[in-house]
N, C-alpha and C positions, 0 to 999 in steps of 0.2 A: 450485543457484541457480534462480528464479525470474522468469519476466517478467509483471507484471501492469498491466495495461492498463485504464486508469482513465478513467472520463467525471468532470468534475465540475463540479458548478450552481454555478455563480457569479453568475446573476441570474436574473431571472423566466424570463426565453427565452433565456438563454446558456450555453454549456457551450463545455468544455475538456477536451480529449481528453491523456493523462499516461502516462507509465509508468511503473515503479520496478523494479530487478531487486534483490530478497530474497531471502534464503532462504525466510521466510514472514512472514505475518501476525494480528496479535492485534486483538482488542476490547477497547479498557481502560474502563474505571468510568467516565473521564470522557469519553465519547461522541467515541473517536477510533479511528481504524485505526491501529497500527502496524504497520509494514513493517521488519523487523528481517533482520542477518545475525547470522552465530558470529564471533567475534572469533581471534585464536589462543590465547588462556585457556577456550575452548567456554563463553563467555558471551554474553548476546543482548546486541547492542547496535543501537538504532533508527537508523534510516537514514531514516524517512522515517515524514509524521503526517499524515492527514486525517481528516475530522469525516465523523463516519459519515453522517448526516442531509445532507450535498451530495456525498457519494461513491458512485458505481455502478463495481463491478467487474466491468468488462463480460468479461472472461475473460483466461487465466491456461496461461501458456505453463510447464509445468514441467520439469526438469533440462539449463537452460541453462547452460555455463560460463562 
């Protein structure tokens, strides 16, 4: 598992500092981050969505339990 530490713009001059602990993260088609873990079937299932165009992944703490 993963911890990733997120900024994101929510106005002209504001931001919001976030985390999510995933396994990892995708790009989908429609302009979002998914944050996904393994299920116990070793399927992805999302955990969490932001729009890549107000998301900064400011860094990324790896093999946390």
């Amino acid at each position: 598992m993963n911890i990733y530490y997120l900024r994101l713009i929510t106005g002209a001059s504001n931001m919001i500092d976030s985390e999510v602990k995933a396994k990892g993260v995708a790009w989908s088609e429609s302009g979002l981050y998914e944050f996904w873990t393994i299920n116990e079937n070793d399927q992805r299932v999302g955990v969490a969505y932001y729009p890549v165009d107000r998301t900064i992944i400011e860094s990324i703490e790896y093999g946390v339990e």
